[in-house]
C-alpha positions in Angstrom: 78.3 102.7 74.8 81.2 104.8 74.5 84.0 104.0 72.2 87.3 105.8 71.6 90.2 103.8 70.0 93.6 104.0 70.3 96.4 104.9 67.7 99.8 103.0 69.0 101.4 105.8 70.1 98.2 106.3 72.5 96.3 109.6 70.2 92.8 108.4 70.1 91.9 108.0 66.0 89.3 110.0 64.6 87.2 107.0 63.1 87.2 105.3 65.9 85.7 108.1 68.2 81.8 108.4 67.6 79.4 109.4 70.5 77.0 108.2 72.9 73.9 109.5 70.9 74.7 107.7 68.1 75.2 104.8 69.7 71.7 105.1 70.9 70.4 105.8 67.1 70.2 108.9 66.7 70.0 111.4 63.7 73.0 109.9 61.8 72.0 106.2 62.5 73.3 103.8 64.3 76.7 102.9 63.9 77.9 106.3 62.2 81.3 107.5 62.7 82.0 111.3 63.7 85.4 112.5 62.1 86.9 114.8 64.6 88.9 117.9 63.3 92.1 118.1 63.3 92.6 120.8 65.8 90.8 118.5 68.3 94.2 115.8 68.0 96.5 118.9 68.0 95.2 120.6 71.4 95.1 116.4 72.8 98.9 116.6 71.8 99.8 119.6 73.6 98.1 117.9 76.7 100.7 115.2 77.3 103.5 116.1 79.6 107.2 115.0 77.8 108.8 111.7 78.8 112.1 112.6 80.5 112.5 109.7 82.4 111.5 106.1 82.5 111.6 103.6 85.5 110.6 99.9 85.1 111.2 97.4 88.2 111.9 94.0 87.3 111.7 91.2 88.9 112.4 88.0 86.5 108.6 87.4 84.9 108.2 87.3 81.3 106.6 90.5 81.0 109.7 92.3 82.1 111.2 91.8 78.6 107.8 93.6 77.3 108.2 96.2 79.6 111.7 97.0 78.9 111.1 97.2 75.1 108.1 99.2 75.9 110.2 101.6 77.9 113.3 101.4 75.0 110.7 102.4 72.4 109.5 105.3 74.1 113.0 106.7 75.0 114.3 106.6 71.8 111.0 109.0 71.0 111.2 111.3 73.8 115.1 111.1 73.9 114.3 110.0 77.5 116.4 108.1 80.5 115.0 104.6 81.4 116.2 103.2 85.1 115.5 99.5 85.7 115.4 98.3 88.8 115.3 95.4 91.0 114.0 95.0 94.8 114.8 92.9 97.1 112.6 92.7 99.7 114.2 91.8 103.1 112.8 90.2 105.7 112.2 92.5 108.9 114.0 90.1 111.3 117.1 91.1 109.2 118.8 94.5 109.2 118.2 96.5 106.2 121.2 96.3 104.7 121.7 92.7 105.1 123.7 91.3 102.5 121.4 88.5 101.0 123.6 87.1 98.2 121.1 84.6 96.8 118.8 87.7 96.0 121.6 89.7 95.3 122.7 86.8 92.5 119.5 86.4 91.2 118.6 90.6 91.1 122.3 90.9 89.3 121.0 88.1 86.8 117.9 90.0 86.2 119.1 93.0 85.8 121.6 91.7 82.9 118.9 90.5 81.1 117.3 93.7 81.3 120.4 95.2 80.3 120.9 92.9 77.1 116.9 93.5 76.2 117.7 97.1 76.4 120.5 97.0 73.9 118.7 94.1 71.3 116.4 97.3 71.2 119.3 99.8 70.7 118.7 101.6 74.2 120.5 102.9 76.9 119.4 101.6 80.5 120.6 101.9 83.7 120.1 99.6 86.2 119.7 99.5 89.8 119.7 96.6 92.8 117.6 97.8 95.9 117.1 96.6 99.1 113.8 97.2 101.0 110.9 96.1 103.5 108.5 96.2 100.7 108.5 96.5 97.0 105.8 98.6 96.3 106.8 101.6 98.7 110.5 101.3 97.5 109.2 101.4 93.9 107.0 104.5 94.6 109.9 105.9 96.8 112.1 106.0 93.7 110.0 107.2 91.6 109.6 110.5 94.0 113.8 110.6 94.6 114.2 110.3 90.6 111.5 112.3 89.7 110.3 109.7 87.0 107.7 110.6 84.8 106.5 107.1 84.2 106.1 103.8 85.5 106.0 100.4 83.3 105.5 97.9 85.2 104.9 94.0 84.1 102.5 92.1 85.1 101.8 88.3 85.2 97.9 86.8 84.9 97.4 86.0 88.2 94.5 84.6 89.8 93.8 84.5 93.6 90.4 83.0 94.7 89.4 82.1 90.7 89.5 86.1 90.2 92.1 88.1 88.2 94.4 89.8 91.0 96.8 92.9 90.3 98.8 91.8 93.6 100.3 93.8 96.1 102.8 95.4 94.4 101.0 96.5 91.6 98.0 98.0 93.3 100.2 99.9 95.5 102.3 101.7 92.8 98.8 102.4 90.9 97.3 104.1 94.6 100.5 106.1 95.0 102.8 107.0 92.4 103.5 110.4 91.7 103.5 109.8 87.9 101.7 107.8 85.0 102.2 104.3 85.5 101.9 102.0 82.3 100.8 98.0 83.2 101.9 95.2 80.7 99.5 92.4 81.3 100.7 88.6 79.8 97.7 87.2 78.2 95.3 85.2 79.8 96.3 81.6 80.3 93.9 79.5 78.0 
């Protein structure tokens, strides 16, 4: 088995990374760490594409509050934008641009909270209220028209069937975004 950790800001740590023959025993003994060079962390570096700009959809859960201060942390590092928005998805025996003011009321709410998340982490946000047939596409869709250059998305422990399940949403962003897309799971439910 393979094993390559993880420094927070996502560099893979030298004494975690040891490889696949050594896992199997061989000359250095089981267990045995490799120490990579340093040039080997400063060519993985030059690999990752800037941070420019942010977008995290929300949609009330408890991991959006995660995922904004994910997305605060990382802008104030990459001195990038972060856009926050919510969908609402409208029924399709309604026009478009139907004014649904429950959804409207709660998307405002949400996106307030965002808002006040954003600034207990001393970050700039702007936020967004959408209207669409689907969440996923309209996430994906804004992600193109922005030109974002990540996702973060939330996620709550779901299960359908007694089996963990992304959901719709979720699998349709990871299948088709443009860009990096970051998931925030909430812990399992004990």
């Amino acid at each position: 088995m393979i094993h390559r950790g993880m420094s927070y800001a996502g560099e893979p740590t030298a004494s975690d990374s040891h490889s696949a023959e050594e896992d199997a025993g061989g000359e250095r003994g089981p267990g045995t760490r490799v120490r990579r060079p340093a040039s080997y962390f400063a060519r993985w570096r030059q690999t990752l594409r800037p941070i420019s700009q942010i977008l995290v959809p929300v949609n009330g859960s408890p991991t959006d509050d995660e995922a904004i201060r994910l997305a605060s942390i990382t802008a104030k590092r990459y001195k990038a934008r972060v856009l926050a928005i919510y969908v609402i998805e409208v029924k399709r025996t309604l026009p478009l641009d139907a004014e649904i003011q429950p959804e409207i009321e709660k998307g405002e709410l949400v996106l307030d909270h965002a808002e006040r998340v954003a600034e207990e982490n001393d970050a700039e946000i702007q936020t967004e209220l959408l209207q669409a047939r689907e969440v996923g596409p309209a996430i994906v869709k804004e992600a193109i028209e922005r030109n974002v250059d990540v996702i973060i998305m939330g996620l709550p422990y779901k299960r359908r069937f007694g089996e963990f399940s992304l959901g719709t949403t979720a699998l349709y962003v990871l299948k088709n975004a443009p860009c990096r897309v970051w998931v925030l799971r909430e812990p399992m439910h004990q």
